[in-house]
C-alpha positions as CSV (number, residue, x, y, z in Angstrom):
1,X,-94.7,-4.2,-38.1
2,X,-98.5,-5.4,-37.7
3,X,-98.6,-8.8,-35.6
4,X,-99.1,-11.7,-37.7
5,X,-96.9,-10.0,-40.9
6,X,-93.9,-12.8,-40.6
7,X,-95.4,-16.1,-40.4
8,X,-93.0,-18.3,-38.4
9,X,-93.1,-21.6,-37.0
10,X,-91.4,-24.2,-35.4
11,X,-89.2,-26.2,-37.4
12,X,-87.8,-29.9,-36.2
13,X,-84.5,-29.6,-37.7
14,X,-84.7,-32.9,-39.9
15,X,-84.9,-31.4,-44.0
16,X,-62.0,-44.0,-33.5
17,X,-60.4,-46.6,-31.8
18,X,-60.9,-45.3,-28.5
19,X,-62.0,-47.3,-25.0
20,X,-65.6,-47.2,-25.2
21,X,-67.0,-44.9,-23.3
22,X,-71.0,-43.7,-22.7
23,X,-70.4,-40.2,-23.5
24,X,-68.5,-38.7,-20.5
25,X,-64.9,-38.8,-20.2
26,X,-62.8,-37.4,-17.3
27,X,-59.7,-36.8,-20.0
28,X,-59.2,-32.8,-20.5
29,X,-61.1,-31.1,-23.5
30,X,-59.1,-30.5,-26.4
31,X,-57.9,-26.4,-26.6
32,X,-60.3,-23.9,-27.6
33,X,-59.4,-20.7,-29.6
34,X,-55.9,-20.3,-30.6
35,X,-54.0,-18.0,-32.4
36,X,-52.5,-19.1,-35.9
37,X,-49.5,-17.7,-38.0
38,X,-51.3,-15.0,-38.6
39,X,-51.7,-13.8,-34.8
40,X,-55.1,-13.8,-35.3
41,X,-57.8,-15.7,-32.8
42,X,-59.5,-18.8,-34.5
43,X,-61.5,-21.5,-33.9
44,X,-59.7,-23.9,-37.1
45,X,-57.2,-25.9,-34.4
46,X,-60.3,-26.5,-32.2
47,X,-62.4,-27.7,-35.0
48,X,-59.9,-29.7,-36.7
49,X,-60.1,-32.2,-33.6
50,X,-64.1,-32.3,-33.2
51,X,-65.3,-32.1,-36.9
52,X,-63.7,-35.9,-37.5
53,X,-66.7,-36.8,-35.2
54,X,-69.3,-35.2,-36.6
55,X,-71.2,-37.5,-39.3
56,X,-73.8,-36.5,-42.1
57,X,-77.0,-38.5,-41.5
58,X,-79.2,-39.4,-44.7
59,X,-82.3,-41.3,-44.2
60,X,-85.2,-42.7,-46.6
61,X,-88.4,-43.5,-45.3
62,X,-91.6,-44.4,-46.2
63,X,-94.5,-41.8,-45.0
64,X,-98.2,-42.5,-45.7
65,X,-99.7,-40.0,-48.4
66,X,-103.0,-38.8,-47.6
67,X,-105.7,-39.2,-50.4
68,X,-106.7,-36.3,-52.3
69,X,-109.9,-34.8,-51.0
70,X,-111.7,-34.5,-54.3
71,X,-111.8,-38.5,-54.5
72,X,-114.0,-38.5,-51.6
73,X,-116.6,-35.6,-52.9
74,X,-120.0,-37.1,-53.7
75,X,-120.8,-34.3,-56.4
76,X,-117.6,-35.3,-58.3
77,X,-118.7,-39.1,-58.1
78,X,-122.0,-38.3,-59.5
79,X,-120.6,-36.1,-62.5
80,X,-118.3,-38.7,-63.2
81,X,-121.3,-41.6,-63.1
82,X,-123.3,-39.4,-65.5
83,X,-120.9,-39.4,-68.4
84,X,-119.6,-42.7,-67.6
85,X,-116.3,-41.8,-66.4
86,X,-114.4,-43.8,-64.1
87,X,-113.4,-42.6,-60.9
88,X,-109.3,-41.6,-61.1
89,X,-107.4,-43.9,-59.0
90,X,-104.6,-43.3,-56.6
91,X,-102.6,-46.2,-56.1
92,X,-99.8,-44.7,-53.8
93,X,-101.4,-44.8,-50.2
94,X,-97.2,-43.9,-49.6
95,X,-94.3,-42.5,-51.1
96,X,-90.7,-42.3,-50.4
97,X,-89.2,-39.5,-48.8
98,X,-85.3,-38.4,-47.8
99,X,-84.2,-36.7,-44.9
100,X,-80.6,-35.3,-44.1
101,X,-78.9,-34.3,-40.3
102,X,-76.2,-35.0,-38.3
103,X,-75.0,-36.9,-35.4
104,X,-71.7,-37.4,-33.3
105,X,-69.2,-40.0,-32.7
106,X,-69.8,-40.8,-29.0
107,X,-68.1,-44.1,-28.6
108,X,-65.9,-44.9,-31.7
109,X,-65.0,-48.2,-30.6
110,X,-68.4,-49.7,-30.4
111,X,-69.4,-47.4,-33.1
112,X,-72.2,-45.4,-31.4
113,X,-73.8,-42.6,-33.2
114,X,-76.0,-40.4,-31.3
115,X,-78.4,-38.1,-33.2
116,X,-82.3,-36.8,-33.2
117,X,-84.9,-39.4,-33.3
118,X,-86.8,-37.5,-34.8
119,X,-84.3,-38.0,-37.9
120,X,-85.4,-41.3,-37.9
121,X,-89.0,-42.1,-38.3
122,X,-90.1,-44.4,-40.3
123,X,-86.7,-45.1,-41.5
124,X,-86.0,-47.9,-43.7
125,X,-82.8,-47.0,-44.7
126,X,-80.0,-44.7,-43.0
127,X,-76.4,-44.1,-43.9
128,X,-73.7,-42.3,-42.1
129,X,-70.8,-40.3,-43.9
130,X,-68.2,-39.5,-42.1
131,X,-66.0,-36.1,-42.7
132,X,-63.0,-38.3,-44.9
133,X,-66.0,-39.6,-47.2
134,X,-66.2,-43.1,-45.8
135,X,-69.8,-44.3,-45.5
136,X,-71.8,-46.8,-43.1
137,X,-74.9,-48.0,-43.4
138,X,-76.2,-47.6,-40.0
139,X,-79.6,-49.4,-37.9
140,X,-81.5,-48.0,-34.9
141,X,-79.6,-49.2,-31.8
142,X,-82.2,-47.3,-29.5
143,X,-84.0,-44.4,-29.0
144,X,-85.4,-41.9,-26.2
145,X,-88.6,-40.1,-28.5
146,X,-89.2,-38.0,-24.7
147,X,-85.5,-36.4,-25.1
148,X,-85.3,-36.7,-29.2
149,X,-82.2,-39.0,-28.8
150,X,-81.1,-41.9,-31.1
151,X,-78.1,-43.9,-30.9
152,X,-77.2,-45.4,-34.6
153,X,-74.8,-48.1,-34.6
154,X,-72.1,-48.4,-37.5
155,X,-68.8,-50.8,-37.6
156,X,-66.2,-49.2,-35.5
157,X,-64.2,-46.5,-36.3
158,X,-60.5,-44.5,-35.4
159,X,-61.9,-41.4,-34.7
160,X,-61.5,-39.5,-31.5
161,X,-65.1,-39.4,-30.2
162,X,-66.7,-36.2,-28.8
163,X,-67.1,-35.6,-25.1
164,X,-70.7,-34.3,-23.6
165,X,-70.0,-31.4,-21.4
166,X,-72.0,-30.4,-18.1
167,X,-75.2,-28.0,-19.9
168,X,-75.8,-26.9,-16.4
169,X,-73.0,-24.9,-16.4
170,X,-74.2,-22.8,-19.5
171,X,-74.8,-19.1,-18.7
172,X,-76.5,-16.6,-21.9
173,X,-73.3,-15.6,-23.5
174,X,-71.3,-18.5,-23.7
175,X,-69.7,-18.9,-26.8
176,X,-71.0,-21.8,-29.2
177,X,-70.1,-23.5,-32.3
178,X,-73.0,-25.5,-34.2
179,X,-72.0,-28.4,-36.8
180,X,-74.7,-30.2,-39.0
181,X,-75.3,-30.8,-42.7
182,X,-77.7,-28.0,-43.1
183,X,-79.6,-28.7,-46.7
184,X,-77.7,-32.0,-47.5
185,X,-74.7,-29.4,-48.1
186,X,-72.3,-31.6,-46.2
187,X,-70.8,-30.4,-42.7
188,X,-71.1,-26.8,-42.0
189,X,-69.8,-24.6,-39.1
190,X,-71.5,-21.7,-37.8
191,X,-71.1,-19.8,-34.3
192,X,-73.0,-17.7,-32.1
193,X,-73.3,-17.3,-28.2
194,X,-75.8,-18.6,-26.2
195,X,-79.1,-16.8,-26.2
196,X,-81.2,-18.4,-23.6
197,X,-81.3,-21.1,-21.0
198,X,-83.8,-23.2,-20.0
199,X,-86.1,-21.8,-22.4
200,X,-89.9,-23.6,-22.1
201,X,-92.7,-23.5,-24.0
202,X,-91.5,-24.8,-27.1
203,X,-93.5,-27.2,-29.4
204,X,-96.1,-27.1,-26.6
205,X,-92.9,-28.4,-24.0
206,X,-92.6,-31.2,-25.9
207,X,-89.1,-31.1,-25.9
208,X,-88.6,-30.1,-22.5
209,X,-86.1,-27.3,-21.4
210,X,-84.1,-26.1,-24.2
211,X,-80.9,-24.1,-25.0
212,X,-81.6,-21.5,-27.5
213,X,-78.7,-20.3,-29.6
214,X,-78.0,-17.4,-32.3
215,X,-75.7,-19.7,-33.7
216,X,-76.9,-20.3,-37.6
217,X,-78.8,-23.6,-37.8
218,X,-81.4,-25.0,-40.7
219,X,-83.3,-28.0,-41.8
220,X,-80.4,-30.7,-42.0
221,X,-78.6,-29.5,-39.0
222,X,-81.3,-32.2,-36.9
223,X,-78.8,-34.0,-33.8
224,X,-75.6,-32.2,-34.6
225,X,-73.9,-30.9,-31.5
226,X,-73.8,-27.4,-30.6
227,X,-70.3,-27.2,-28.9
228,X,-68.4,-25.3,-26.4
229,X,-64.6,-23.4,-26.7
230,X,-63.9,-26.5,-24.4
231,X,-64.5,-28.9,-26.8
232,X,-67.6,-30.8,-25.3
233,X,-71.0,-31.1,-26.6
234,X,-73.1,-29.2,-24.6
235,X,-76.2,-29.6,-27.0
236,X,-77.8,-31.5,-29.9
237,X,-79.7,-29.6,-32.3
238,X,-83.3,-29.7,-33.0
239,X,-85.2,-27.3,-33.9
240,X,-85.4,-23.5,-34.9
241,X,-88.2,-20.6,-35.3
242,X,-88.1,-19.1,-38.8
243,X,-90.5,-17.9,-41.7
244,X,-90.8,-20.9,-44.2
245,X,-88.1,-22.7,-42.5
246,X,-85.4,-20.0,-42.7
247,X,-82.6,-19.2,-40.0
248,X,-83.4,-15.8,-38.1
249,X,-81.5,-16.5,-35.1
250,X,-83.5,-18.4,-32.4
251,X,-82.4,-22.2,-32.7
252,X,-82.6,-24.7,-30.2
253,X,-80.9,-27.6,-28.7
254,X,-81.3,-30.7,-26.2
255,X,-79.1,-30.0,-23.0
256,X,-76.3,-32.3,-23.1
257,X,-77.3,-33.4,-19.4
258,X,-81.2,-34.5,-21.2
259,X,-78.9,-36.0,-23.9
260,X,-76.5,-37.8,-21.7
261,X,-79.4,-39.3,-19.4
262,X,-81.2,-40.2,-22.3
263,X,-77.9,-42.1,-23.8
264,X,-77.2,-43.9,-20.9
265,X,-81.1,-45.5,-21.1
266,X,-81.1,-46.2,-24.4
267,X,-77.3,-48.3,-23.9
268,X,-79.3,-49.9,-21.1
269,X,-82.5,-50.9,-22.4
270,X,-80.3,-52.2,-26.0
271,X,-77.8,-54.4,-23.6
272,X,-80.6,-56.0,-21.9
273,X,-82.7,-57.0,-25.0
274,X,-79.8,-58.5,-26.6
């Protein structure tokens, strides 16, 4: 194929009574694949104790519109001035705009939500939706724009909230399950192994490190986890490679280790301004 045929480019993935806890608990990860009545391996009794956890994200902002160019042009000016037309006017200098993702339960007591930050710029409005329909609306607690990590704060909740999982530990291979709201669809489960690790030079290393994953991921799927057959979060989406913002295989995700560091800042930074 002649370099240059498939454009692609690199796509930021935004288009519980339980004793709190800052992300890390000791407690043993609920079972991983199993074998149902059918005596065939799935992943449904695994999933049916993390998807609870995992929340659909909706935000409206407000993002400045850029002027059209043609209202600037000198010649146009003139032609209108010679027939006496007036010059059109654009009022709107910004418009509204609505983004969907994810984000995960990581302390449902407190009612701690961590997600993308990205998700959230500009926000002026967010609400959460939970997987039994049940709806929050949610404010910034904090954020960490370095590592991409929010933490949204909603009432609290009884949901059993997800654990994050050493990402040091991940070897290419490793089995992985992604959960996010891909399209404003509602929560979606795909799965896939573990690609890369470490993988640089993303977004001009914006983003750091990353763990990059064949496991299917699209706009919407922003600061969902990508989770391991142990039941811990060992990632949080946040971007993929793909012509016009389709999935071809190459996603990425924040280590749970950048994710848990960042957390444990943003906790801080939010205690001591209160």
């Amino acid at each position: 194929m002649r370099r240059g045929a498939l454009a692609t480019a690199l796509i930021l993935l935004s288009g519980c009574a339980a004793p709190p806890t800052t992300g890390r608990d000791p407690a043993p990860p609920p079972a991983g694949a199993s074998t149902v009545t059918t005596g065939y391996p799935s992943l449904a009794p695994l999933l049916r104790q993390i998807t609870p956890a995992v929340v659909d994200v909706t935000v409206k902002s407000r993002v400045a519109v850029t002027p059209h160019p043609l209202l600037s042009d000198p010649e146009l000016r003139r032609f209108l001035d010679r027939f006496g037309l007036p010059l059109p006017e654009e009022d709107l200098t910004e418009q509204q705009r609505q983004s969907v993702g994810a984000g995960i339960i990581i302390d449902a007591a407190r009612g701690h939500v961590l997600t993308n930050d990205h998700l959230l710029q500009g926000a002026t409005e967010i609400l959460v939706t939970l997987k039994d329909r049940r709806r929050f609306n949610a404010r910034r607690l904090g954020g960490d724009p370095r590592a991409d990590i929010a933490v949204l704060l909603i009432p609290p909740v009884a949901v059993r909230p997800l654990v994050l999982g050493d990402s040091d530990r991940l070897e290419v291979g490793d089995f992985v399950v992604a959960i996010g709201n891909p399209f404003g669809l509602g929560q979606t489960v795909t799965s896939g192994i573990v690609s890369a690790v470490e993988r640089s030079g993303i977004a001009d290393d914006r983003l750091g490190e990353l763990i990059q994953t064949d496991a299917s991921i699209n706009p919407g799927n922003s600061g969902g986890p990508l989770i391991d057959l142990g039941g811990r979060v060992v990632g949080i989406n946040t971007a993929l490679i793909g012509p016009v913002g389709g999935n071809v295989g190459i996603g990425f995700a924040i280590p749970s280790n950048r994710a848990a560091a960042a957390l444990e800042r943003v906790l801080r930074t939010a205690g001591a301004a209160r």
